[in-house]
PAZA-533738 format. One record per residue: chain; residue in three letters; x, y negated, z of N, C-alpha, C in turn. Coordinates in Angstrom, 3 decimals, decimal comma. Layout:
<rs>
<r cadena="A" residuo="ALA" n_px="X" n_py="Y" n_pz="Z" ca_px="X" ca_py="Y" ca_pz="Z" c_px="X" c_py="Y" c_pz="Z"/>
...
</rs>
This chain:
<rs>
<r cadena="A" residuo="UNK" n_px="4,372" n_py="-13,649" n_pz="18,314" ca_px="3,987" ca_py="-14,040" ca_pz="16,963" c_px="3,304" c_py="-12,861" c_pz="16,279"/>
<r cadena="A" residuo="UNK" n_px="2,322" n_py="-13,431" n_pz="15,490" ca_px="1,503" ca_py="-11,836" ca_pz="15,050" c_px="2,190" c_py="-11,961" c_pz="13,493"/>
<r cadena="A" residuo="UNK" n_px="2,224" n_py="-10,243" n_pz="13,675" ca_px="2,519" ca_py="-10,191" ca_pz="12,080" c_px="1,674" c_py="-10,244" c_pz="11,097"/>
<r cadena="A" residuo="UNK" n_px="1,967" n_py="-10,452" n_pz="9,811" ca_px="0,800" ca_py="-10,347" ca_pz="8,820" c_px="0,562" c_py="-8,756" c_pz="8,566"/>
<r cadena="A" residuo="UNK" n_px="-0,707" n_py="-8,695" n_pz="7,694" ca_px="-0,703" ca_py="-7,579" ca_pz="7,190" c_px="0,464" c_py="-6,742" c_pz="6,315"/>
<r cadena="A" residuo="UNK" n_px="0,487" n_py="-8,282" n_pz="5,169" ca_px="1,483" ca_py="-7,875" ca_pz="3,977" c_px="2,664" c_py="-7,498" c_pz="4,536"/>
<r cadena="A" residuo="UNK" n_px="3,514" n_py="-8,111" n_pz="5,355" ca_px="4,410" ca_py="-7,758" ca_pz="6,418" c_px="4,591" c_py="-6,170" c_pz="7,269"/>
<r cadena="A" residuo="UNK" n_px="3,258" n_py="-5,637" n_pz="7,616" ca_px="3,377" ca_py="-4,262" ca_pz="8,040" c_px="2,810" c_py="-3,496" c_pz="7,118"/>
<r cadena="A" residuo="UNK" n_px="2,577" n_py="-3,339" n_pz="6,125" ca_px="2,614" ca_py="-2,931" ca_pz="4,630" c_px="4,010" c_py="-2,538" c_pz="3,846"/>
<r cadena="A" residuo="UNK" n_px="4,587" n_py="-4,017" n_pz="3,583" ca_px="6,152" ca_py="-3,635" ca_pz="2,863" c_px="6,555" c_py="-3,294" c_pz="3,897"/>
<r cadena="A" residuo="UNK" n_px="6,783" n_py="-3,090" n_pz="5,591" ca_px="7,799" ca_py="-2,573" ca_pz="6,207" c_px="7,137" c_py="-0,938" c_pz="5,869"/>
<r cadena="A" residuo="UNK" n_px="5,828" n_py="-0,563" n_pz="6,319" ca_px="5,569" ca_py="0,585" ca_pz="5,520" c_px="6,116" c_py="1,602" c_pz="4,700"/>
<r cadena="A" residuo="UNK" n_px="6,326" n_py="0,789" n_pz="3,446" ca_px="6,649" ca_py="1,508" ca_pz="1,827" c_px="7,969" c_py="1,131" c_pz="2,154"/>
<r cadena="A" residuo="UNK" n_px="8,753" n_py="0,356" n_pz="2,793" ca_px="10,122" ca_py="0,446" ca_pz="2,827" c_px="10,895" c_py="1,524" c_pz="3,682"/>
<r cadena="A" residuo="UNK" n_px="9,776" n_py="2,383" n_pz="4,278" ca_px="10,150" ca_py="3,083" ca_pz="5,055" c_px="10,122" c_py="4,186" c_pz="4,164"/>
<r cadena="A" residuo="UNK" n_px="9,747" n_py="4,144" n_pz="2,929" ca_px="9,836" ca_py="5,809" ca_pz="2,296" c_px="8,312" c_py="6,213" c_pz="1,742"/>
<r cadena="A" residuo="UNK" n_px="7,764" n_py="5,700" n_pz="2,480" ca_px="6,225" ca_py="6,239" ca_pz="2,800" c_px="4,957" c_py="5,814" c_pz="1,760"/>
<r cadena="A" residuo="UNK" n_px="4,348" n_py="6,430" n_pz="1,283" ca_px="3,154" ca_py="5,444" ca_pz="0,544" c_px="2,467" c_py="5,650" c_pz="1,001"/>
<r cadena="A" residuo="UNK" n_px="1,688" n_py="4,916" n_pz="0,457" ca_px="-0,094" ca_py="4,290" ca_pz="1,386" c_px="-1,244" c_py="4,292" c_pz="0,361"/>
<r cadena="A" residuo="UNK" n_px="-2,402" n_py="4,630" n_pz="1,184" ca_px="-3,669" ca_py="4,073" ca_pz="0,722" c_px="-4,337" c_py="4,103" c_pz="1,442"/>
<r cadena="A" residuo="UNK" n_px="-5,842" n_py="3,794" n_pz="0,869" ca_px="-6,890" ca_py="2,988" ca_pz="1,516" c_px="-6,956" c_py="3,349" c_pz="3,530"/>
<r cadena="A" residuo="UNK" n_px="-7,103" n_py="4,571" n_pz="3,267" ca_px="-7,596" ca_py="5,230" ca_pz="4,966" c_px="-6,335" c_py="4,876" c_pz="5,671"/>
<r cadena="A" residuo="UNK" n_px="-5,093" n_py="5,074" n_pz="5,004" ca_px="-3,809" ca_py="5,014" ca_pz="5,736" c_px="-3,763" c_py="3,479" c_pz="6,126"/>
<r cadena="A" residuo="UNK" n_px="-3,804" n_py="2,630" n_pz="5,247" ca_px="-3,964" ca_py="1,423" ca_pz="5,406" c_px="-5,158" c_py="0,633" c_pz="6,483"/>
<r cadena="A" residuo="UNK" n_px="-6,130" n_py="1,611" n_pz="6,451" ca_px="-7,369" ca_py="0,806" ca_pz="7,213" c_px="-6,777" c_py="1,714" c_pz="8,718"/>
<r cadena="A" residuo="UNK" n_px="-6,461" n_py="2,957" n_pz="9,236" ca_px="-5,768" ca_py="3,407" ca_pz="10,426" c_px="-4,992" c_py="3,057" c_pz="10,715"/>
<r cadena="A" residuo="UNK" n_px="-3,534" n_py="2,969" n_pz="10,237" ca_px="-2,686" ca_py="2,004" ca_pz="10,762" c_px="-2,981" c_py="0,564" c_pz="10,982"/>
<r cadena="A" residuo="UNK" n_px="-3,214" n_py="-0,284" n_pz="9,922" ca_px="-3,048" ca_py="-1,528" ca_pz="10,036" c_px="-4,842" c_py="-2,557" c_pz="10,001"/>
<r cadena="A" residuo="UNK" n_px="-5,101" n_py="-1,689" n_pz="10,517" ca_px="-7,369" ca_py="-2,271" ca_pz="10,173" c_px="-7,434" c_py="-2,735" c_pz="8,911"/>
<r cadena="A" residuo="UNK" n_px="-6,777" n_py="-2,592" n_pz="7,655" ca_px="-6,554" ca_py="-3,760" ca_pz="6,307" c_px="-8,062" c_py="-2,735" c_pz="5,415"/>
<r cadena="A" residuo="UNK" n_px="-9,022" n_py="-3,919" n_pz="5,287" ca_px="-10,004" ca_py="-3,148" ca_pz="4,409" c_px="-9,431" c_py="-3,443" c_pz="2,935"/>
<r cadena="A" residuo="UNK" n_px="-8,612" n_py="-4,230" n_pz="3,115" ca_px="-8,720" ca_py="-4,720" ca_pz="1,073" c_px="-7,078" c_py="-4,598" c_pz="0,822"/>
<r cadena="A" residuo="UNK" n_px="-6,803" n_py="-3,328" n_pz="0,877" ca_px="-5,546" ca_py="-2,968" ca_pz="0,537" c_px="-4,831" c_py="-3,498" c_pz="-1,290"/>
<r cadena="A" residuo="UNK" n_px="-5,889" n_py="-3,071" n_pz="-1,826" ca_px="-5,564" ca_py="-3,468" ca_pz="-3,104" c_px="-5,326" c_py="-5,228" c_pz="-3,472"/>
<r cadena="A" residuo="UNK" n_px="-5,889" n_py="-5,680" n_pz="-2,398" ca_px="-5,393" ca_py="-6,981" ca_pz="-2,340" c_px="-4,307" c_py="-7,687" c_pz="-1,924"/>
<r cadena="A" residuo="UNK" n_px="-3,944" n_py="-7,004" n_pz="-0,642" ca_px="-2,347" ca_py="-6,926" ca_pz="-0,303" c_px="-1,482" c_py="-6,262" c_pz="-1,268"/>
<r cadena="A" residuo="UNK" n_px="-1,542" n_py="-5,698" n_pz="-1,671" ca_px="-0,486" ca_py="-5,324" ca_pz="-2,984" c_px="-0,503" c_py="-5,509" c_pz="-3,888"/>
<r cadena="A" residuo="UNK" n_px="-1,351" n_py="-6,600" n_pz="-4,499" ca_px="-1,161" ca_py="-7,796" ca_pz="-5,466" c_px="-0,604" c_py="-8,602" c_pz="-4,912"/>
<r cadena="A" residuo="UNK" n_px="-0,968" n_py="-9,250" n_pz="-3,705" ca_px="-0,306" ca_py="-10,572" ca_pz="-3,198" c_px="1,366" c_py="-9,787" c_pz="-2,742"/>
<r cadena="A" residuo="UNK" n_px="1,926" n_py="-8,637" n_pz="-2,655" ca_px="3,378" ca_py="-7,944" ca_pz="-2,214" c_px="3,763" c_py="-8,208" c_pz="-3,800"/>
<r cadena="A" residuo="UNK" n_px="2,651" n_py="-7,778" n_pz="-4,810" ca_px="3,525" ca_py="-8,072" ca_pz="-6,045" c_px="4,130" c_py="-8,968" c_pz="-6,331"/>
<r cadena="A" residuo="UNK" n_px="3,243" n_py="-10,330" n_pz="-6,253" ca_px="3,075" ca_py="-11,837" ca_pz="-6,449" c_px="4,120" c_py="-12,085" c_pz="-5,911"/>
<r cadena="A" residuo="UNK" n_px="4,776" n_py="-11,382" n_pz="-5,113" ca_px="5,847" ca_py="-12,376" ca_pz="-3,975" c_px="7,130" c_py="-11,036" c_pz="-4,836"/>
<r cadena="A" residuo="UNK" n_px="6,608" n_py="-10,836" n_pz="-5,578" ca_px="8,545" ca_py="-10,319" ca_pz="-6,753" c_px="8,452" c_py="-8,575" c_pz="-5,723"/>
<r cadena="A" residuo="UNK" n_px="8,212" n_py="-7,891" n_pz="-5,070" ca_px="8,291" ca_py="-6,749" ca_pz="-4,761" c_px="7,646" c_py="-5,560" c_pz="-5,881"/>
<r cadena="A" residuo="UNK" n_px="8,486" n_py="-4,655" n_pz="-6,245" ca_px="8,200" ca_py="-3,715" ca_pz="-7,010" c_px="7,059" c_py="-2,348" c_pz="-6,330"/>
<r cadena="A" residuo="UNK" n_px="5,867" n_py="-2,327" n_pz="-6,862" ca_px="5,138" ca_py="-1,399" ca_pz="-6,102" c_px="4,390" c_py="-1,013" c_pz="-7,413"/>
<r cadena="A" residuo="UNK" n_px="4,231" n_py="0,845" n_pz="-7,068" ca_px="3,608" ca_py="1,731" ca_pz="-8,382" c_px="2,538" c_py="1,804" c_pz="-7,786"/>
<r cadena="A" residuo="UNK" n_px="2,034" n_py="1,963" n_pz="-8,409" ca_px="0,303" ca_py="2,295" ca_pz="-8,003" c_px="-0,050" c_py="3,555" c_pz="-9,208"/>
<r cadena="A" residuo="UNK" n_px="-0,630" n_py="4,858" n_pz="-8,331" ca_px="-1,031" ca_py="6,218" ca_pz="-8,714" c_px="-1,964" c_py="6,858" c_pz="-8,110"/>
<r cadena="A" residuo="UNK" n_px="-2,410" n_py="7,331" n_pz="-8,812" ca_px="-4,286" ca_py="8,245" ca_pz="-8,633" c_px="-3,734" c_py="9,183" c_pz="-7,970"/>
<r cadena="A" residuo="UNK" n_px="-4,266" n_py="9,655" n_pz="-6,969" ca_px="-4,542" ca_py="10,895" ca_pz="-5,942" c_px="-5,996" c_py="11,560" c_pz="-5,670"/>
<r cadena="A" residuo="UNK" n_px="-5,909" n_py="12,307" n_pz="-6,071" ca_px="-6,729" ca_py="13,235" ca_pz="-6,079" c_px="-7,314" c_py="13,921" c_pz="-4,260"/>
<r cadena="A" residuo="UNK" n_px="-8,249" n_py="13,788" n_pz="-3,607" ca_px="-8,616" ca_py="14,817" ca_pz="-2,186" c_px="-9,225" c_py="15,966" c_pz="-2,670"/>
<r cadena="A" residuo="UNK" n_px="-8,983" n_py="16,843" n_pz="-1,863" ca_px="-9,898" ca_py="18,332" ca_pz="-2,048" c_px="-10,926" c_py="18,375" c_pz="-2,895"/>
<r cadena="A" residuo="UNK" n_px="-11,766" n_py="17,299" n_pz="-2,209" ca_px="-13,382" ca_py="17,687" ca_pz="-2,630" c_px="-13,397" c_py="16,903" c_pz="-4,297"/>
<r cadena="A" residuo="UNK" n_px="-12,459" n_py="16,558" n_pz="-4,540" ca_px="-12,505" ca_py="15,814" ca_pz="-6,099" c_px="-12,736" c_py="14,260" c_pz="-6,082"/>
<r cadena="A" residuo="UNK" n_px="-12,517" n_py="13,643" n_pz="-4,851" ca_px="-13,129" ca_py="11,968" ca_pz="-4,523" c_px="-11,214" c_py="11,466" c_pz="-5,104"/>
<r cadena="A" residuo="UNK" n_px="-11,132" n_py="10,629" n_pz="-6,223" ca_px="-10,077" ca_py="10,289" ca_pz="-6,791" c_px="-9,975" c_py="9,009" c_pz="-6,103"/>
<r cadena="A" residuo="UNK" n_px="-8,404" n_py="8,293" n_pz="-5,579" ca_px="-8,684" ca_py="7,152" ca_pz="-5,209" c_px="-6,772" c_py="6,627" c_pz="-5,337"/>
<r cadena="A" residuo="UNK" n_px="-6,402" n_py="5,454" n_pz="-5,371" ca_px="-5,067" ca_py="4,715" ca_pz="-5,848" c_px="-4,222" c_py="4,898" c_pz="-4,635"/>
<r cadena="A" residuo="UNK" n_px="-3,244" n_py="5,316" n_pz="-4,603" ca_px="-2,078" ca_py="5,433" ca_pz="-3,913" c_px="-0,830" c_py="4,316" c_pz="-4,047"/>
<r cadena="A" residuo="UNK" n_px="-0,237" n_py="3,845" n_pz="-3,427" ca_px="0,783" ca_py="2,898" ca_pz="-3,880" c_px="2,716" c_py="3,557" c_pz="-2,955"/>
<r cadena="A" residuo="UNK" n_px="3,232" n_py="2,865" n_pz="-3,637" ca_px="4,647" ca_py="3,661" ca_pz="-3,294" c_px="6,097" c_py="2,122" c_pz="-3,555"/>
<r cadena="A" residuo="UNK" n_px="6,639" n_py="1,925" n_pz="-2,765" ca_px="7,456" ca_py="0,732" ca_pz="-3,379" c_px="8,682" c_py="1,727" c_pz="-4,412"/>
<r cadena="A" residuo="UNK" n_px="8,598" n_py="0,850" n_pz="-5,566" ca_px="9,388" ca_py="0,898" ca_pz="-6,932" c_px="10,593" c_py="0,549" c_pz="-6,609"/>
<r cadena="A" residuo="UNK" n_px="11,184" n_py="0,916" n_pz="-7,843" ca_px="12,704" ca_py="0,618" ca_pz="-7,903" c_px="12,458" c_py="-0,208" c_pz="-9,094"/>
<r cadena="A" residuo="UNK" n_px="13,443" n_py="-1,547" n_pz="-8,338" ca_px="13,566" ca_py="-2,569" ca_pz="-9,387" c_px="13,902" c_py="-2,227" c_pz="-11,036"/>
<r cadena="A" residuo="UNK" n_px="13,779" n_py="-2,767" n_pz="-12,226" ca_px="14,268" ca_py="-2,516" ca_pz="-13,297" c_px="15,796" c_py="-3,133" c_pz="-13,524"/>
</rs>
């Protein structure tokens, strides 16, 4: 049975770990990350989303699973 994306994503961030774009497209081929973690939201999972900064100054969204309120 193949897994989904969203599926090796939250096992991902449940592991501790956050993600973005490159991490997401190397591990899992996912070009539209920001789309999977709307649809992880949609389904009641708590996920932050935060700016990261690379060396050369290229700014881009990081995500991390939240702690419920």
């Amino acid at each position: 049975m193949k897994v989904s994306q969203n599926k090796k994503i939250l096992k991902y961030l449940q592991s501790g770990k956050s993600i973005n774009r490159d991490v997401a497209h190397r591990l899992f081929s996912c070009t539209r990350l920001a789309a999977r973690i709307c649809e992880l939201k949609g389904d009641g999972h708590t996920i932050i989303s935060y700016r990261e900064q690379q060396p050369d100054g290229v700014w881009f969204m990081a995500y991390a699973l939240g702690v419920a309120a």
